[in-house]
Backbone as JSON, one array per atom type, in Angstrom:
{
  "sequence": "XXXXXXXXXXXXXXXXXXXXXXXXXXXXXXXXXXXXXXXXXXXXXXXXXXXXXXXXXXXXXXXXXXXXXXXXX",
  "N": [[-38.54, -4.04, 51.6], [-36.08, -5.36, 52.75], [-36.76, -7.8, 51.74], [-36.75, -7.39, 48.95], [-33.74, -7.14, 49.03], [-32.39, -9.02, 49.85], [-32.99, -10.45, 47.33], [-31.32, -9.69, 45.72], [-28.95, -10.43, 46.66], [-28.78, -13.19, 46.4], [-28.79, -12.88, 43.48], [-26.2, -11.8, 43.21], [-24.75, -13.6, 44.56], [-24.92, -15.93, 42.42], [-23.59, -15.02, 40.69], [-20.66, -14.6, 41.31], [-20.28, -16.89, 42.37], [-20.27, -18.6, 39.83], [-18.27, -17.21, 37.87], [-15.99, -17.51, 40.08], [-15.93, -20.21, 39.99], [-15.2, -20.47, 36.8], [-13.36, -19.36, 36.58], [-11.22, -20.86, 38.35], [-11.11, -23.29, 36.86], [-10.11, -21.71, 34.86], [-7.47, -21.48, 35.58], [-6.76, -24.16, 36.23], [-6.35, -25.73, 34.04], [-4.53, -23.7, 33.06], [-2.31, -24.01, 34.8], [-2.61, -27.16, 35.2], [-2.88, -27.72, 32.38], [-4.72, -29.51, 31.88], [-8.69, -29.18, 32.14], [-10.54, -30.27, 34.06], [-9.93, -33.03, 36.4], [-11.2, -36.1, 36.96], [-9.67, -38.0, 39.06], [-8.8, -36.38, 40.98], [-10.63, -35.69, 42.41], [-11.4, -37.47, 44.33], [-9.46, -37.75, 45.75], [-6.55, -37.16, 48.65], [-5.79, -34.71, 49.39], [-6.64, -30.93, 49.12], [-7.97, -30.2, 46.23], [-8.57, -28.3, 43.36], [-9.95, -29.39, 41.78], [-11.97, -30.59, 43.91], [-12.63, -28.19, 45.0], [-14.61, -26.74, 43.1], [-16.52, -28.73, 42.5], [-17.51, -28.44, 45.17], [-18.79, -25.96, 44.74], [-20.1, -25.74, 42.28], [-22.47, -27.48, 43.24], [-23.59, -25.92, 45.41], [-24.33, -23.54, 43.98], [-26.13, -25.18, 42.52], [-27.75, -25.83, 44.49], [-28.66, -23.27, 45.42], [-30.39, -22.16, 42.97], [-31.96, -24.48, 42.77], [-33.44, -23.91, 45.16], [-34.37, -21.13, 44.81], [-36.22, -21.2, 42.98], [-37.86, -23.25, 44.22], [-39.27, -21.48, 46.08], [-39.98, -19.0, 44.57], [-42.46, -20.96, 42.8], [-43.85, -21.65, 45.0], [-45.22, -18.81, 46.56]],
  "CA": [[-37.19, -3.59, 51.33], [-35.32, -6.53, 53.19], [-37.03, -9.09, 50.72], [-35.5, -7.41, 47.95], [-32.1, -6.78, 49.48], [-32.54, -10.5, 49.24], [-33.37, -11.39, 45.99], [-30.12, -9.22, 44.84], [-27.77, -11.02, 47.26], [-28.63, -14.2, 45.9], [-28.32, -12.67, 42.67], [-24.83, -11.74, 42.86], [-23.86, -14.89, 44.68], [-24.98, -16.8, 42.02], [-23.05, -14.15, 39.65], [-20.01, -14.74, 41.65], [-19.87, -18.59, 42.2], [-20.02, -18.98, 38.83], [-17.15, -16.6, 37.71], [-14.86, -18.0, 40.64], [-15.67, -21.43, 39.16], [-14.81, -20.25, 35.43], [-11.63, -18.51, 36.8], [-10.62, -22.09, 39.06], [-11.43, -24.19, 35.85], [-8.79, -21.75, 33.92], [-6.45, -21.39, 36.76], [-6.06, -25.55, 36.28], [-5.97, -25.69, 32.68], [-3.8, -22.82, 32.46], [-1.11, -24.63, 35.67], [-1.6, -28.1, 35.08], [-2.65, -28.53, 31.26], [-6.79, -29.8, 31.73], [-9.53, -28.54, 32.96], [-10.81, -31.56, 35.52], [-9.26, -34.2, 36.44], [-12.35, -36.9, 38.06], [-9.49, -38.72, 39.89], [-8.65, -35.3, 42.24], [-11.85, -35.48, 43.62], [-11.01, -38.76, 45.53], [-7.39, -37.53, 46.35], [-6.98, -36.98, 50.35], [-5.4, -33.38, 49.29], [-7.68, -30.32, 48.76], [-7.73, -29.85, 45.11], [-9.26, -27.1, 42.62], [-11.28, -29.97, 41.04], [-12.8, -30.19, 45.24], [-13.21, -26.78, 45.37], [-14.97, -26.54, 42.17], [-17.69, -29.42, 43.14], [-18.3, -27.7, 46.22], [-19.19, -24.43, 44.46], [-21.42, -26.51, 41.8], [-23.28, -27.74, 44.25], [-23.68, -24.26, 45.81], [-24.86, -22.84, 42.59], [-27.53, -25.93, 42.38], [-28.64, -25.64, 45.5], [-29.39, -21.87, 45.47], [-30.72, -21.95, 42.29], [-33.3, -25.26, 43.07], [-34.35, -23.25, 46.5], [-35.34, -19.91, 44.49], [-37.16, -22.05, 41.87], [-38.72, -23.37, 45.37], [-39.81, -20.43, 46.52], [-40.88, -18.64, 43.26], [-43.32, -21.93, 42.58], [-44.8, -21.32, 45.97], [-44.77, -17.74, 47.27]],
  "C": [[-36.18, -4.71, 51.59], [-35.11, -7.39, 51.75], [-36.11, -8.57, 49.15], [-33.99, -7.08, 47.62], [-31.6, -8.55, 49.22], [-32.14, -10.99, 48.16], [-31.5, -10.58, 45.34], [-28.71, -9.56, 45.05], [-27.76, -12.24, 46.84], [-28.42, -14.2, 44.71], [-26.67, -12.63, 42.11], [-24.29, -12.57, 43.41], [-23.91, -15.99, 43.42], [-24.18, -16.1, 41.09], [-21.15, -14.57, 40.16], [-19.29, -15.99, 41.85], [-19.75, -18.69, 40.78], [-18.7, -18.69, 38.0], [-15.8, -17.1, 38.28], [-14.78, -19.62, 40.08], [-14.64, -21.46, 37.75], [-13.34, -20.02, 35.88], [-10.44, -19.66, 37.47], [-10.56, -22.53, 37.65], [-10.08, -23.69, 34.67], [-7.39, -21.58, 34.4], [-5.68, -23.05, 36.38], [-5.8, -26.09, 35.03], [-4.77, -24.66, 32.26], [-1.87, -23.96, 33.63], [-0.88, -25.96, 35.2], [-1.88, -28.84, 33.76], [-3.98, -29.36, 30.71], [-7.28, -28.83, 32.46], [-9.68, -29.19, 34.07], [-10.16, -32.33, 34.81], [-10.35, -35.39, 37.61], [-11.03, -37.78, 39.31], [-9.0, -37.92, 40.91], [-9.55, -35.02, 43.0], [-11.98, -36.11, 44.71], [-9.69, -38.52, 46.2], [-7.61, -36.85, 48.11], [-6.68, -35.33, 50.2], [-6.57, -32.6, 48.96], [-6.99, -29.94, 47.05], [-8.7, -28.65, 44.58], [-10.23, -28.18, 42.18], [-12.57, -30.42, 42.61], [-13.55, -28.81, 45.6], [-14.23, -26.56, 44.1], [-16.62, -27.63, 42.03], [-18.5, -28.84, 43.67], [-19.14, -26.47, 45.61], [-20.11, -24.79, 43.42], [-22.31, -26.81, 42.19], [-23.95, -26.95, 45.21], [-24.58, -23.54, 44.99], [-26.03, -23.11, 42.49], [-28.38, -25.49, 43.04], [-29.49, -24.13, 45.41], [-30.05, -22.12, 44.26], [-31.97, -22.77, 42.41], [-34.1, -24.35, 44.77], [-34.96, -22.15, 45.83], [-36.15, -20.55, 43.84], [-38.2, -22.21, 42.61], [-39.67, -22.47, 45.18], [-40.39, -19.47, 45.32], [-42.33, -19.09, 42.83], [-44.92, -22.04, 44.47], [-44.6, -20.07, 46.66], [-45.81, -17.98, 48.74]]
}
């Protein structure tokens, strides 16, 4: 029961990161006119194109760990 309380929480995180991505991505196109901007990633400020990394990278990760674990149960 746990294990698949599991599998449905990583489901909807990965359902959720993705969406809050899509929704950042039109949040900064819609305010400042693009989508990304590569030189806000280096900027000392927190930007949407920072927050939007982070949550890529989030996405990956979960997604290469179930792959993991699938490939070896």
């Amino acid at each position: 029961m746990f294990s698949e309380l599991k599998k449905k929480i990583w489901r909807r995180t990965e359902f959720w990161i993705t969406w809050i991505t899509i929704g950042l991505l039109i949040d900064e196109y819609i305010k400042e006119g693009y989508l990304f901007k590569i030189e806000d990633v280096f900027n000392a400020n927190i930007t949407h194109e920072k927050i939007i990394v982070l949550l890529i990278v989030l996405l990956i990760t979960i997604m290469v760990r179930k792959k993991r674990k699938e490939s070896n149960p």
